[in-house]
BALOBA-1460 file (C-alpha; in Angstrom, 3 decimals):
// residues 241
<rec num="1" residu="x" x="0.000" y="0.000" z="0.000"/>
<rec num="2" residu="x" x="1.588" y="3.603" z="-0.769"/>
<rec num="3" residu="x" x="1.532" y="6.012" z="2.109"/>
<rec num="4" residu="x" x="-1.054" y="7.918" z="-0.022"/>
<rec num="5" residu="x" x="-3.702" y="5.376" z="0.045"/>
<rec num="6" residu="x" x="-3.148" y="5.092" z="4.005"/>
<rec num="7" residu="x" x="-4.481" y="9.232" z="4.194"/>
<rec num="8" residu="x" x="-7.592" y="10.385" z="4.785"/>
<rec num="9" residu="x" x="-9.132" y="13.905" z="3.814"/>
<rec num="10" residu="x" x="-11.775" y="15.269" z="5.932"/>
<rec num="11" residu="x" x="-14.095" y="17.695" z="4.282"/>
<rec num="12" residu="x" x="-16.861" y="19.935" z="6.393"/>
<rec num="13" residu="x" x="-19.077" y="21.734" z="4.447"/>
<rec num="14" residu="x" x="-20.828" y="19.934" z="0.960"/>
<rec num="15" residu="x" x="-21.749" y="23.406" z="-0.671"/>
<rec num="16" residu="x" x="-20.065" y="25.847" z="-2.717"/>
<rec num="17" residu="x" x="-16.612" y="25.172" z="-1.752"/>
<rec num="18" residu="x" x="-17.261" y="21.397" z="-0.741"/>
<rec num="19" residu="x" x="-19.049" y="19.927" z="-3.584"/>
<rec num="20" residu="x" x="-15.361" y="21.127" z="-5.983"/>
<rec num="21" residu="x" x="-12.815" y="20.097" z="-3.341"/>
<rec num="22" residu="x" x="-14.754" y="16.628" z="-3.555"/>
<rec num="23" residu="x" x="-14.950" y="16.229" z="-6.870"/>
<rec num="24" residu="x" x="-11.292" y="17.458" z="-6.870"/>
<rec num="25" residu="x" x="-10.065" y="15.110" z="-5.220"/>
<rec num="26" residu="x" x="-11.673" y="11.997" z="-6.971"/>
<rec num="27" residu="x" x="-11.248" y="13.437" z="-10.280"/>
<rec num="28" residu="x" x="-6.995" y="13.693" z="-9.159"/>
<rec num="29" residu="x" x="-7.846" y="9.562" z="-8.027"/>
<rec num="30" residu="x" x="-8.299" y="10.551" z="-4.206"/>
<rec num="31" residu="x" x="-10.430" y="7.963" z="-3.048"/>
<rec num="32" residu="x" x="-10.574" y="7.992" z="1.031"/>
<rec num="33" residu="x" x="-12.570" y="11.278" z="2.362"/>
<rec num="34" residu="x" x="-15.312" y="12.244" z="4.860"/>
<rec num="35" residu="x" x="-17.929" y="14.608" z="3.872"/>
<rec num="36" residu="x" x="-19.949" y="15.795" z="7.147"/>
<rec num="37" residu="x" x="-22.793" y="18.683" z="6.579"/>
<rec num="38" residu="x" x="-26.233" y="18.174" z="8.535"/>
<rec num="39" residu="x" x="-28.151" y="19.926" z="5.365"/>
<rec num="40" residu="x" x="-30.958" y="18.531" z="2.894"/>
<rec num="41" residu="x" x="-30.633" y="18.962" z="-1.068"/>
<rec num="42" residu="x" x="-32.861" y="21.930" z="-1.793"/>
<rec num="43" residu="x" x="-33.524" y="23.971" z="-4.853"/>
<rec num="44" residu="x" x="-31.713" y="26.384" z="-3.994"/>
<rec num="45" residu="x" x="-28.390" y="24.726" z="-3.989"/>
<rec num="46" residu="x" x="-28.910" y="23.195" z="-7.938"/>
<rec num="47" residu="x" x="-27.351" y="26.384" z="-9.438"/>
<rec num="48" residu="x" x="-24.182" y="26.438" z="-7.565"/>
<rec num="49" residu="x" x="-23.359" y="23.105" z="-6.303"/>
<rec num="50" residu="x" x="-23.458" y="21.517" z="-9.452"/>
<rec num="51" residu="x" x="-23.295" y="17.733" z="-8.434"/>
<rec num="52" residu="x" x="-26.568" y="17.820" z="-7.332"/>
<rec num="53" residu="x" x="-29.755" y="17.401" z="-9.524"/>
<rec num="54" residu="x" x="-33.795" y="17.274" z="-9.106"/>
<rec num="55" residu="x" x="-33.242" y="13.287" z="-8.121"/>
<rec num="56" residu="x" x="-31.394" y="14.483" z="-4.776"/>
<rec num="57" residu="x" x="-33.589" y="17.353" z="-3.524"/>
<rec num="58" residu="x" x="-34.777" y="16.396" z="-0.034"/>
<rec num="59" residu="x" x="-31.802" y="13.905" z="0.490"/>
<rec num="60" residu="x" x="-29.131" y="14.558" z="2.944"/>
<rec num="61" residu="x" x="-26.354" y="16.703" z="1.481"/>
<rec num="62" residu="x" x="-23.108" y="13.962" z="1.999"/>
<rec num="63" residu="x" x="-25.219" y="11.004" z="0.737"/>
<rec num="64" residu="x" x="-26.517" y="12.141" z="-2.413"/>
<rec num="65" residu="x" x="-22.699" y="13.547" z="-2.941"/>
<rec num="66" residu="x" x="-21.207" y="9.879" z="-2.160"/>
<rec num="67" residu="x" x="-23.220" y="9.003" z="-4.317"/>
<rec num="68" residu="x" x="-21.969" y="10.889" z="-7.230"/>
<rec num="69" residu="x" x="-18.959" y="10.618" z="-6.485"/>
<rec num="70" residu="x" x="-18.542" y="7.035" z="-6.433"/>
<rec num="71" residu="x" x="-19.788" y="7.267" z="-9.989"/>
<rec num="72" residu="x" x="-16.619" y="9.147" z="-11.043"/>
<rec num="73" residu="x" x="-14.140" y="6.933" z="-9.202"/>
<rec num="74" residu="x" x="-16.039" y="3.529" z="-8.217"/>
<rec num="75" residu="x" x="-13.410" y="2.705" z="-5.410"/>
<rec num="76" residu="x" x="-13.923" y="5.615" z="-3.637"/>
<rec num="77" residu="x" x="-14.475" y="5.028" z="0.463"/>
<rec num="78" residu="x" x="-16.655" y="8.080" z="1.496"/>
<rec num="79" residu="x" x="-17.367" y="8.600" z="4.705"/>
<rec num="80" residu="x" x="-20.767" y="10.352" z="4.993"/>
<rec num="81" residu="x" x="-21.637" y="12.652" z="8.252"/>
<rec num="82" residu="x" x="-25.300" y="13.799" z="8.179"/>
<rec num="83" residu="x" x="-24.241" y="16.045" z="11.536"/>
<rec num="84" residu="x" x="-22.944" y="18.792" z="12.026"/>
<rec num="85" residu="x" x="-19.222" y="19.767" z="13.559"/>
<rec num="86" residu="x" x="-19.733" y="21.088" z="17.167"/>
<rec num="87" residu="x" x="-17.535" y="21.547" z="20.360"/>
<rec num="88" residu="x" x="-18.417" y="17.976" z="21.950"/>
<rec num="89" residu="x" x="-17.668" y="15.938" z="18.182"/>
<rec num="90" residu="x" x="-14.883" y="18.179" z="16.944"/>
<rec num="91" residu="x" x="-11.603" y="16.356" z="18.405"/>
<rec num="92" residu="x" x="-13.283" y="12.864" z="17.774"/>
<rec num="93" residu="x" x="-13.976" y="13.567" z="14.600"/>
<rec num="94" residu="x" x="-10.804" y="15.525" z="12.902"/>
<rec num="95" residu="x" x="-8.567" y="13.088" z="14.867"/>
<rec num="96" residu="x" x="-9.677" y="10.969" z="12.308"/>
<rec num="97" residu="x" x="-8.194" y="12.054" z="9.760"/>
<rec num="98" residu="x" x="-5.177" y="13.381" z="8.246"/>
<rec num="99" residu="x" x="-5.870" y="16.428" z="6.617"/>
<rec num="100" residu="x" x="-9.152" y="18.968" z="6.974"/>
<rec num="101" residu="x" x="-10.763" y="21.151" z="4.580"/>
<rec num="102" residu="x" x="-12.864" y="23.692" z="6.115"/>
<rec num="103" residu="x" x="-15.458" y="24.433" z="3.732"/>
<rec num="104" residu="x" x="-17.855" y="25.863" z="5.466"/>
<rec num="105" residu="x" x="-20.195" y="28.949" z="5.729"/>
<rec num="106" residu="x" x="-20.095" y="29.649" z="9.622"/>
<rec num="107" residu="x" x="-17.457" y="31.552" z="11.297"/>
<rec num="108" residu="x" x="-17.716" y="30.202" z="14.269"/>
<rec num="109" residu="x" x="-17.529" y="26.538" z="12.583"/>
<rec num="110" residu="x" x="-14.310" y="27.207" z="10.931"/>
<rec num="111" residu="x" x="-12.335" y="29.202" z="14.388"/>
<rec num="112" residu="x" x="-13.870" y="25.381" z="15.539"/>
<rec num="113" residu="x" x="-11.721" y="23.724" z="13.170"/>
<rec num="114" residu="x" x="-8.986" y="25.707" z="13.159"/>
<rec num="115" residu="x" x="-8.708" y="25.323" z="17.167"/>
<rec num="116" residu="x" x="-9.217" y="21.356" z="17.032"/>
<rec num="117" residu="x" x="-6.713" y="21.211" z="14.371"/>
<rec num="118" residu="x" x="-4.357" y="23.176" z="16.255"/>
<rec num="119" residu="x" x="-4.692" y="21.172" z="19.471"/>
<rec num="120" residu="x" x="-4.585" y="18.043" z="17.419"/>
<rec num="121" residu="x" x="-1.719" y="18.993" z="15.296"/>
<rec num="122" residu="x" x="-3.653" y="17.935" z="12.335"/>
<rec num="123" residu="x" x="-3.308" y="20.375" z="9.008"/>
<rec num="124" residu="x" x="-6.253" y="22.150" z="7.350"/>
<rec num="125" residu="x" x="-6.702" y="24.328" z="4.510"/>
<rec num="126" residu="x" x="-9.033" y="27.617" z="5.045"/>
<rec num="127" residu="x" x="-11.683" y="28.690" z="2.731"/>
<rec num="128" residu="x" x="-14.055" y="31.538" z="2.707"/>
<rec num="129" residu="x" x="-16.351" y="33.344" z="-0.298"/>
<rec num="130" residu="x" x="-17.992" y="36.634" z="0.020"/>
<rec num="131" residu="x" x="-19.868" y="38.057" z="-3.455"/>
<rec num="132" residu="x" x="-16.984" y="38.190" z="-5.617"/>
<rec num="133" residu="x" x="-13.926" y="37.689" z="-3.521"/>
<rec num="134" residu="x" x="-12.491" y="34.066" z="-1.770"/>
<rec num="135" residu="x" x="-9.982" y="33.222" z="0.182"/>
<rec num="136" residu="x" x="-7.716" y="30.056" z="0.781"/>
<rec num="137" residu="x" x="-4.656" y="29.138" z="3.071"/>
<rec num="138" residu="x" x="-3.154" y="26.488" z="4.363"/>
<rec num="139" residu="x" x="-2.218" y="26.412" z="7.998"/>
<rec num="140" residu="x" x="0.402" y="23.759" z="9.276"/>
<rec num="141" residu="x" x="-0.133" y="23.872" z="13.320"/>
<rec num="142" residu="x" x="2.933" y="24.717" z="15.590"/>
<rec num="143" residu="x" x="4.383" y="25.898" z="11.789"/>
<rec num="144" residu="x" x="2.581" y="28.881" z="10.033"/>
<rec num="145" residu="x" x="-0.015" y="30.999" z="10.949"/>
<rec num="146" residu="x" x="-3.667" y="30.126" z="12.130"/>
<rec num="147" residu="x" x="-7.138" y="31.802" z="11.829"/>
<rec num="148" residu="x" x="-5.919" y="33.062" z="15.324"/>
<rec num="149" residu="x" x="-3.152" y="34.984" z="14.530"/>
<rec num="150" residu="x" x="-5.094" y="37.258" z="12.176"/>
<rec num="151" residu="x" x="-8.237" y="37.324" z="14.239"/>
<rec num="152" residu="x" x="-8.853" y="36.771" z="18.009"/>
<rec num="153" residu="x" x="-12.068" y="36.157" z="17.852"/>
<rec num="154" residu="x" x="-14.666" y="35.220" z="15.050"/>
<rec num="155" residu="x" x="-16.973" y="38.126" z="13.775"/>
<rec num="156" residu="x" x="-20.012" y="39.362" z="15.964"/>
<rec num="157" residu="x" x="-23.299" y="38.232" z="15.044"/>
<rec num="158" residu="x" x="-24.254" y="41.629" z="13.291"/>
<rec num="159" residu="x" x="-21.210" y="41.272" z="10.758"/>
<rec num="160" residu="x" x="-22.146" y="37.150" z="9.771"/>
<rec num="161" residu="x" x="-25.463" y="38.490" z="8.739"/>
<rec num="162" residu="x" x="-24.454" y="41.170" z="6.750"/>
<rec num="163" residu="x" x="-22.113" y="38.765" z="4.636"/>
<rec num="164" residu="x" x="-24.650" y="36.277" z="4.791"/>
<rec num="165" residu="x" x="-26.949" y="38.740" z="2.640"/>
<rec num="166" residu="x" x="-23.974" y="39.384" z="0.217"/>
<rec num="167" residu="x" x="-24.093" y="35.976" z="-0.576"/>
<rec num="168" residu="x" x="-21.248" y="34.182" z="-3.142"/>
<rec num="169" residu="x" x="-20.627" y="33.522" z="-6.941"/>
<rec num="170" residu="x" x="-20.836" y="29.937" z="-7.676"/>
<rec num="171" residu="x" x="-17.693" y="30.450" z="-10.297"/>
<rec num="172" residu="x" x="-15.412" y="32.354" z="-7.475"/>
<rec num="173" residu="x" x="-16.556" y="29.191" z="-4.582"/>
<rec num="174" residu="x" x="-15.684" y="26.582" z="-7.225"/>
<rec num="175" residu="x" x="-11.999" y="28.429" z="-7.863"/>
<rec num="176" residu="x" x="-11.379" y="28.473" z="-3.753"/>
<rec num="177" residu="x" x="-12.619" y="24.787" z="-3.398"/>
<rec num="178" residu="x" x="-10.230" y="23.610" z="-6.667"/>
<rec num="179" residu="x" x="-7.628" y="25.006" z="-4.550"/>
<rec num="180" residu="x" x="-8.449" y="23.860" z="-1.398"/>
<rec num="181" residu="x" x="-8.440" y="20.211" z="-2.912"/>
<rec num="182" residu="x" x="-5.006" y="21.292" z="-4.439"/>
<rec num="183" residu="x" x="-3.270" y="22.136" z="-1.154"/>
<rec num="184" residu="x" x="-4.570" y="19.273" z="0.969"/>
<rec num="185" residu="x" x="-3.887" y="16.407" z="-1.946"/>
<rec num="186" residu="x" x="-0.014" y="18.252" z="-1.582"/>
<rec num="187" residu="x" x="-0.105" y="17.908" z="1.662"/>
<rec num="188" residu="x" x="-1.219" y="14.196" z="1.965"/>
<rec num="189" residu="x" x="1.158" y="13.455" z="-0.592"/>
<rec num="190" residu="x" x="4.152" y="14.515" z="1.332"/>
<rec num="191" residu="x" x="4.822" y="17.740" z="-0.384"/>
<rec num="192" residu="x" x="4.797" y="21.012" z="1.017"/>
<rec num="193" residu="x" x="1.406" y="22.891" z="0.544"/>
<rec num="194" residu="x" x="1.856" y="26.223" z="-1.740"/>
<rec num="195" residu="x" x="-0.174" y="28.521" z="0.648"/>
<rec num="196" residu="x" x="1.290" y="27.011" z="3.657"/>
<rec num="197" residu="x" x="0.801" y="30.553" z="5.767"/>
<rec num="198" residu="x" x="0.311" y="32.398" z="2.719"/>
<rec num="199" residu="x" x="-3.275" y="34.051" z="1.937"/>
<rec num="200" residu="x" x="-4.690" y="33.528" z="-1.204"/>
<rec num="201" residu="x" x="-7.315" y="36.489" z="-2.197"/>
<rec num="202" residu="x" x="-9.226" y="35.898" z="-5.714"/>
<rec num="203" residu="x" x="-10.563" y="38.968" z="-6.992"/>
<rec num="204" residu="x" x="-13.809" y="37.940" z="-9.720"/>
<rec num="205" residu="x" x="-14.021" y="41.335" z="-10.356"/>
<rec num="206" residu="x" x="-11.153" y="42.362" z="-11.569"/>
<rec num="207" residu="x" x="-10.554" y="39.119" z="-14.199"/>
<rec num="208" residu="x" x="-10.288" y="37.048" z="-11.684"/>
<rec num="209" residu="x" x="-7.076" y="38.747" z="-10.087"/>
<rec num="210" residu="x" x="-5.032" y="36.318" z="-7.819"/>
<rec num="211" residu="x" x="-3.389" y="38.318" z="-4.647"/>
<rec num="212" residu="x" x="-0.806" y="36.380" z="-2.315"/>
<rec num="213" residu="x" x="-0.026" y="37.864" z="1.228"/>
<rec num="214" residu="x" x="2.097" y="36.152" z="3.513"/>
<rec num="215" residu="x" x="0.628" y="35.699" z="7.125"/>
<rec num="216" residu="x" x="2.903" y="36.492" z="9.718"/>
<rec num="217" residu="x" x="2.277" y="34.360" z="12.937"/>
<rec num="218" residu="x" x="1.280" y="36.252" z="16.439"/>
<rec num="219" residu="x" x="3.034" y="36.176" z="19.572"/>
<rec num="220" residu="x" x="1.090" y="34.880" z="22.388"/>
<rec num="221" residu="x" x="-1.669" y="32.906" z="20.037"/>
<rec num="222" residu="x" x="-2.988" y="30.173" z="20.494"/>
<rec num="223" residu="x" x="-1.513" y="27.988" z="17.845"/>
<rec num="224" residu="x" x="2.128" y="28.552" z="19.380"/>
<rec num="225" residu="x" x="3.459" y="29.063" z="15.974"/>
<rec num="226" residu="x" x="5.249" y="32.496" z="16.764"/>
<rec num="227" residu="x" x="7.410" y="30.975" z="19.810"/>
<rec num="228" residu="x" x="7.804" y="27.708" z="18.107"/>
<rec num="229" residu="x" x="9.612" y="28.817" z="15.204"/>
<rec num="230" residu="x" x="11.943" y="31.403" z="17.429"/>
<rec num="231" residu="x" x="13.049" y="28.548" z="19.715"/>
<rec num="232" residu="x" x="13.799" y="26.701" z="16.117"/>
<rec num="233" residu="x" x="15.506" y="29.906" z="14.758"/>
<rec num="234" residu="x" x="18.104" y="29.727" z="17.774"/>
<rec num="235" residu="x" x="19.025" y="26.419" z="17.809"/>
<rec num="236" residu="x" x="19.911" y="26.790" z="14.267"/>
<rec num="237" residu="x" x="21.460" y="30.171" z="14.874"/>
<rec num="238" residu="x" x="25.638" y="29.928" z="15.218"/>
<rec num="239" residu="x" x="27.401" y="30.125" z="18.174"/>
<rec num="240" residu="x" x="29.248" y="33.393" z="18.416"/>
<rec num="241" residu="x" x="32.745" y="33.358" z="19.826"/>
């Protein structure tokens, strides 16, 4: 068995960004991944989240997409979740696996997964879509910057509904989840991840304008990131005579 049949690719969220970092991921020959949403097939998903079709409205979100995707790779072992990630399932669940993809809508759901991951030590690659923009980046815990060191805290209640009314451009979420599938198939395959504590912003408006920022990590977080890679710095630094 290679060590990349042995992985296992966790994927929370089966929407805009979900339903193209699955198919991703089958499509590249991926065949081991958990798919957990709680949500039903409903009309209003058909437009963006193009697996889906008439035949799956009512059905829960992660079977009708195992579905599908065992049709494009046969020996795929999905995992389907009808739940949804919470404090009390988080570490069971993400312990599982080897690599997460946080594709969900919820800010609160993905400072969830980024601290299980980081107390687990288990990878994941961010994703977010707002209207026109998205953003992806890969964060490598006790190595590169979390969802911590840019923000303490998730946004207030007030700010998730305004981008909630904003809503997202099916085109711009399938981009972000393409790349999310990208960095975590690098990452299970022993390579290091391109946005590995580097922010990917996609611009739709502006031709679909690609801006890289590196993330610095932040003293004192969480994560640990900042202090582990000083203590790494001076044991590598030279003695001075």
């Amino acid at each position: 068995m290679s060590v990349l049949a042995s992985k296992r690719i966790l994927i929370v969220g089966v929407g805009g960004l979900g339903v193209p970092a699955a198919c991703a991921l089958v499509r590249a020959g991926f065949a081991a991944l958990g798919l957990l949403d709680p949500d039903l097939v409903d009309l209003s998903n058909l437009p963006r989240q193009v697996i889906f079709g008439e035949c799956d409205l009512g059905t829960p979100k992660v079977i009708a997409a195992a579905r599908h995707l065992a049709a494009i790779l046969p020996n795929a072992k999905i995992e389907a979740m009808v739940q949804s990630l919470d404090a009390a399932n988080a570490a069971e669940i993400i312990a599982r696996f080897d690599c997460v993809i946080d594709a969900t809508d919820s800010p609160a759901t993905k400072f969830l997964i980024n601290d299980a991951c980081v107390d687990l030590g288990v990878p994941f690659v961010y994703g977010g879509v707002l209207g026109l923009a998205g953003q992806a980046m890969t964060v490598l815990p006790g190595s590169t910057a979390c969802l911590r060191c840019l923000f303490e805290e998730p946004p207030d209640e007030a700010e998730v509904a305004s981008c909630r009314e904003a809503g997202i451009i099916g085109p711009v979420a399938g981009a972000i989840g393409e790349a999310q599938a990208a960095e975590a198939l690098s990452f299970v395959s022993g390579r290091m991840p391109a946005l590995a504590g580097i922010m990917l912003t996609l611009d739709g408006s502006q031709s679909g304008r690609v801006r890289l920022t590196p993330i610095a990590t932040r003293i004192g977080c969480r994560c640990g990131a900042a202090e582990s890679n000083a203590a790494a710095a001076s044991v590598a630094a030279p003695a001075r005579s």
